[in-house]
C-alpha positions as CSV (number, residue, x, y, z in Angstrom):
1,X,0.0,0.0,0.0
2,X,1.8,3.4,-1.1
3,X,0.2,6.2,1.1
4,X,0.8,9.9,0.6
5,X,0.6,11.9,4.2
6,X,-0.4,15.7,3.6
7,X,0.2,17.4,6.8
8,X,-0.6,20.8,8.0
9,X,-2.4,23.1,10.4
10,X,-6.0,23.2,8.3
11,X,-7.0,25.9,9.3
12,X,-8.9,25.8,7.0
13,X,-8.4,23.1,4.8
14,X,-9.1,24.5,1.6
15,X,-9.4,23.0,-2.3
16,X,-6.0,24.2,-2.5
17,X,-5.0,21.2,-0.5
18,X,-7.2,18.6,-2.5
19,X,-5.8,19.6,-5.4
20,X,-2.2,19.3,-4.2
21,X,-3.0,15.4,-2.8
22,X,-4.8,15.0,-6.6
23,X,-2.1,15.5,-8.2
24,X,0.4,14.1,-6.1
25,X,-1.8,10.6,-5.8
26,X,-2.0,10.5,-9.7
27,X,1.7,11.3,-10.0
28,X,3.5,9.1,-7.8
29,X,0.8,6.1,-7.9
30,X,-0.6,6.3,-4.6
31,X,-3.3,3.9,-2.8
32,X,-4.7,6.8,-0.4
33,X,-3.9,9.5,0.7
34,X,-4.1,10.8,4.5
35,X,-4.9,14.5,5.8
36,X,-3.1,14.5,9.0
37,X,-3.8,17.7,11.0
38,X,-1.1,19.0,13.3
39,X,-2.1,19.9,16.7
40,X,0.6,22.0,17.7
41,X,2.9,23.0,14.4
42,X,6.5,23.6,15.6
43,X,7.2,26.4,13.0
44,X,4.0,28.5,13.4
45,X,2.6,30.5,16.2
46,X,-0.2,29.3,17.8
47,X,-3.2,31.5,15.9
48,X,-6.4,32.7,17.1
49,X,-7.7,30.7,14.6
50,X,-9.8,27.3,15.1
51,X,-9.1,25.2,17.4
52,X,-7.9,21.8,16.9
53,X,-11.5,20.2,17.2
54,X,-12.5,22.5,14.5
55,X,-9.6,22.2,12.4
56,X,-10.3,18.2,12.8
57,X,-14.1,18.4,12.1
58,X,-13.2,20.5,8.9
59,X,-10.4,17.8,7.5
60,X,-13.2,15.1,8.2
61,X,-16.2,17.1,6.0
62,X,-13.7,17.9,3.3
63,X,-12.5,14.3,2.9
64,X,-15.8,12.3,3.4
65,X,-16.7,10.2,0.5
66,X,-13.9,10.6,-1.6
67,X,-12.4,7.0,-2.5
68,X,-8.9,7.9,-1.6
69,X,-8.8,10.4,0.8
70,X,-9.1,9.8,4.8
71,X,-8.7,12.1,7.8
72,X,-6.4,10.9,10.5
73,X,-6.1,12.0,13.9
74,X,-2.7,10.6,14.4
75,X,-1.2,13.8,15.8
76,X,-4.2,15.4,17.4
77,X,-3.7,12.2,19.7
78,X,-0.2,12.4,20.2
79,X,-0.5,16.0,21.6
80,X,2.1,18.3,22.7
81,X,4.4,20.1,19.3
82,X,3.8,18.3,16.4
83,X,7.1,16.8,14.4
84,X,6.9,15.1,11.3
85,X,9.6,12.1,12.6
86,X,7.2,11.3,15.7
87,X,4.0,10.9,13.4
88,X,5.9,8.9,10.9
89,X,7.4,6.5,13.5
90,X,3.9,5.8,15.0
91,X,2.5,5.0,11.2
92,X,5.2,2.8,10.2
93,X,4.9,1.1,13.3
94,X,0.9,0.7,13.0
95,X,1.0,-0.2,9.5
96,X,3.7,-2.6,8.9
97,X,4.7,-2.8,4.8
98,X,3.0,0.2,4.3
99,X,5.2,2.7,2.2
100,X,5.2,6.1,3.1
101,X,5.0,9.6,1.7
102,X,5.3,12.6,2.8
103,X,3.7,15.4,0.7
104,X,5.0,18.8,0.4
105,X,4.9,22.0,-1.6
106,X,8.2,23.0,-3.9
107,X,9.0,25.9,-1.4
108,X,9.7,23.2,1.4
109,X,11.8,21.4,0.0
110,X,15.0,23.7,0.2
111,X,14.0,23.8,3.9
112,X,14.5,19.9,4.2
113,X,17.7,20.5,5.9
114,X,16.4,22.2,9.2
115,X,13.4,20.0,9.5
116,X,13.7,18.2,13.0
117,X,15.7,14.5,12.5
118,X,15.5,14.9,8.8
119,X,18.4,11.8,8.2
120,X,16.1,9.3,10.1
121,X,12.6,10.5,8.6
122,X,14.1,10.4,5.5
123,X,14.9,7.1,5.7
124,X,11.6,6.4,6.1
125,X,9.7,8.3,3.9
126,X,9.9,9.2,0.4
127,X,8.9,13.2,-0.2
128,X,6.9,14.0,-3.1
129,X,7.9,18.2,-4.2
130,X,4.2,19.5,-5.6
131,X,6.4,21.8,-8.2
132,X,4.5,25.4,-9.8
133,X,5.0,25.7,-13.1
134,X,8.5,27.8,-13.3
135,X,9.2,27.3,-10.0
136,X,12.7,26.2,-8.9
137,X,12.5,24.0,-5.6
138,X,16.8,23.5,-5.8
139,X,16.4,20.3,-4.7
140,X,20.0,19.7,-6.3
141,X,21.5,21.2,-3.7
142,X,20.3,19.1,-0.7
143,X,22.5,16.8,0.8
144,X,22.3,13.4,-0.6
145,X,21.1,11.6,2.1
146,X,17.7,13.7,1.7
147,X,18.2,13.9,-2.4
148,X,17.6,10.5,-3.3
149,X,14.4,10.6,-0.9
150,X,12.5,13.4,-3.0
151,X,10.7,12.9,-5.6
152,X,9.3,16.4,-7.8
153,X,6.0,16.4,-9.5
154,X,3.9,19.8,-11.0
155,X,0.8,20.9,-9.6
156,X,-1.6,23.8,-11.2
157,X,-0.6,27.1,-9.8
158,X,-3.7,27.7,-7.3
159,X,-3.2,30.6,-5.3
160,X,-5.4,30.4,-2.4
161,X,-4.2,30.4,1.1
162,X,-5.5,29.3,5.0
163,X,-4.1,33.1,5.9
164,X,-6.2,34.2,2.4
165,X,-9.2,33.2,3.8
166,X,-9.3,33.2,7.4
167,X,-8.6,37.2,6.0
168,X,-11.6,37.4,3.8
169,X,-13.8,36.1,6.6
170,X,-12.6,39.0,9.0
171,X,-13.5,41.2,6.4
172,X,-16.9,39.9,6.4
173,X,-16.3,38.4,3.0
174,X,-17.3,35.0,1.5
175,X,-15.1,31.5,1.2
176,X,-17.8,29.8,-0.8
177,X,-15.6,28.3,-3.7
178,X,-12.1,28.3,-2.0
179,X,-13.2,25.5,0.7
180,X,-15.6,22.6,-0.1
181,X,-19.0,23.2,0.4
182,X,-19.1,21.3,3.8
183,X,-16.4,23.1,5.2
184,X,-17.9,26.7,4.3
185,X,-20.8,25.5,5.7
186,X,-19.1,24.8,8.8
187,X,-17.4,27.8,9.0
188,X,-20.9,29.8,8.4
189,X,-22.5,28.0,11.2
190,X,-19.6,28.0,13.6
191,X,-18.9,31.7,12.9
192,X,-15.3,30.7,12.6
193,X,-12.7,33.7,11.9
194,X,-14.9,36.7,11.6
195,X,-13.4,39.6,13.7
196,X,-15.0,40.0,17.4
197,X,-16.1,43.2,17.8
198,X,-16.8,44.7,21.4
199,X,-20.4,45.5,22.6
């Protein structure tokens, strides 16, 4: 079973992320692939954005019936900061023959380096670059002990970000078409980002 893992805060998840596990499933072959939402990022200040319920709620509705996608809680459960080595160790471990891959965009990859145990995870995992069109990710440059784990593959340029809309909403704007339906309904109903005004 090849299985992609496309981590990241969520908050929201957006079509912006479906797109990027589309494309890397059809690229590199994969079985499934598995939304894993951090609970605490170790890059990121924590937000005032949703919390990790919400965030976990929102990975669920955007996933639900689509025959290769599944939300997985893995790091919500862990708790604590979440690292990438950690949650890849606990899979490998629950899924024995399983293969592995980690899913990231082309501007990550020159950051490989500093990522937290990035020899032993790489041995592990195989990372799939989502490339823009024109983009350079320099992957040449890394080390080869991370090189010959990375794998480059092109994705549409879709520019829509988490910060992009949790903005919009603030601004009393609408997110219909840059989340799925399920999770703008969610967001409506849960009156998630909009700016709290005093009385």
């Amino acid at each position: 079973m090849k299985v992609g893992l496309m981590g990241g805060t969520f908050d929201p998840i957006h079509i912006g992320h479906l797109i990027a596990a589309q494309c890397a499933g059809e690229a590199m072959g994969l079985d499934e692939v598995w939304f894993v939402p951090t609970n605490v990022p170790p890059h990121k200040a924590q937000s005032q954005g949703a919390g990790p319920e919400q965030r976990w709620d929102m990975v669920r509705l955007a996933v639900e019936g689509h025959p290769v996608f599944r939300a997985k809680d893995v790091e919500l459960r862990l708790g604590g900061v979440s690292y990438s080595i950690d949650t890849v160790k606990l899979l490998v471990q629950q899924y024995p023959g399983y293969h592995f891959h980690y899913i990231i965009g082309a501007d990550m990859v020159r950051y490989l380096p500093k990522w937290y145990k990035i020899d032993e995870l790489a041995e592990l995992v195989t990372f799939i670059g989502l490339g823009r069109p024109g983009y350079d990710a320099e992957e040449d440059s890394l080390p080869e002990s991370i090189r010959r784990s990375v794998r480059m593959t092109e994705m549409p340029l879709i520019d829509i970000s988490s910060t992009q809309i949790r903005k919009r909403r603030a601004l009393g704007k609408p997110v219909r078409y840059l989340v799925p339906d399920r999770v703008n309904e969610y967001i409506e109903v849960n009156g998630l980002y909009e700016t709290r005004r005093a009385d």
